[in-house]
N, C-alpha and C positions, 0 to 999 in steps of 0.2 A: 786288272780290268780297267778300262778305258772311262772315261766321263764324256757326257754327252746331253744334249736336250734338242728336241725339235724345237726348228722354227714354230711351230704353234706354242709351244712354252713361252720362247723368247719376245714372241709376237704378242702376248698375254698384257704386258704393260706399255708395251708399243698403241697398240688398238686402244688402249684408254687414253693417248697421249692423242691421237687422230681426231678423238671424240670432240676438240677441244675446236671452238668457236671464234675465239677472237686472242690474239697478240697487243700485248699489250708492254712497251717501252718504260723503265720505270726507274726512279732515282735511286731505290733503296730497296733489297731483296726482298719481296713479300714472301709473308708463309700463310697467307688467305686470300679468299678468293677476293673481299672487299679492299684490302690492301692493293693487290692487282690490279684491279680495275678502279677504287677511286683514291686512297691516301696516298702512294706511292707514284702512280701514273701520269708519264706525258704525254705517251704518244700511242693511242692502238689502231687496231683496225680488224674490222671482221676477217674471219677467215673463212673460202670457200672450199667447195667440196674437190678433192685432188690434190689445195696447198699441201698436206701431209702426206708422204710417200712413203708405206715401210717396203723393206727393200733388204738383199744382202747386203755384209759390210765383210770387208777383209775378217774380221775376229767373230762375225756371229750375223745381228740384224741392226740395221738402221732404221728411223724416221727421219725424212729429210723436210725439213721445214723452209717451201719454199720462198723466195726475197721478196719483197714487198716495196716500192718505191713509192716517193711524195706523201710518206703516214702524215697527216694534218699533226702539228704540234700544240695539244691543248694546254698543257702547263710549263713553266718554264723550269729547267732544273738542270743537274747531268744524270744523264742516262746512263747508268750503271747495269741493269736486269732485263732481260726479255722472260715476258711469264703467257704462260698460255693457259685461259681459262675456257670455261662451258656458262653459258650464261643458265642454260636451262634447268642444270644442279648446283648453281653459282660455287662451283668447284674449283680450286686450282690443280691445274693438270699438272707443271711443269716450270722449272722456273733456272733458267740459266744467265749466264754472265754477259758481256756486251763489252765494247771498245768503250771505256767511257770517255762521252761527248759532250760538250754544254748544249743544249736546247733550248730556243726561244720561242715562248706562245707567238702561234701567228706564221710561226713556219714550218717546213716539214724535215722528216728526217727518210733517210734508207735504212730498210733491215736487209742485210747478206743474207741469205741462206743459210740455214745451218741443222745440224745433225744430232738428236741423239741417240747412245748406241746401246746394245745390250749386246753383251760377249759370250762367246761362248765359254761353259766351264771349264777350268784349267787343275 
């Protein structure tokens, strides 16, 4: 017998991940929403409604998390984490790796695009 899950399964932590309000560039991996947005954080920016795209992927579902250009640079540090929270359950959604960069207050940075996946079972 076969293994399987609908898109609506895989879509389940995806859609929590859409929920999420602002990106935020960060020296050091947060594992809270306060971390994210103030201990850790250089660089964020709101996110509006469409940045998050779930979608298929070769092995199951994506969110694609769309690029972001000229993020104002508030703190100065290297940029090691991109985290995505919700201000309005001050949650963290999500919190993934980055090119790490040095960053200067006072300037801005680019965020690429990027994806995460949910696969289908194996």
């Amino acid at each position: 017998m076969g293994k399987y899950a609908p898109d609506a399964t895989l879509d389940g932590g995806l859609n929590y991940i859409d929920g999420a309000d602002f990106m935020s560039v960060c020296s050091t991996q947060p594992t809270t929403y306060d971390q994210a947005r103030t201990t850790y954080m250089l660089a964020e920016v709101a996110m509006a409604a469409g940045d998050i795209v779930i979608a298929d992927d070769t092995n199951g579902r994506k969110a694609t998390m769309a690029a972001k250009s000229y993020v104002p640079v508030t703190n100065s540090g290297t940029a090691q984490h991109i985290a995505l929270t919700k201000a309005g359950d001050t949650t963290l959604r999500l919190v993934t790796t980055c090119t790490s960069q040095a960053l200067t207050a006072g300037g801005t940075v680019d965020i690429p695009a990027w994806k995460a996946n949910c696969t289908d079972p194996t």
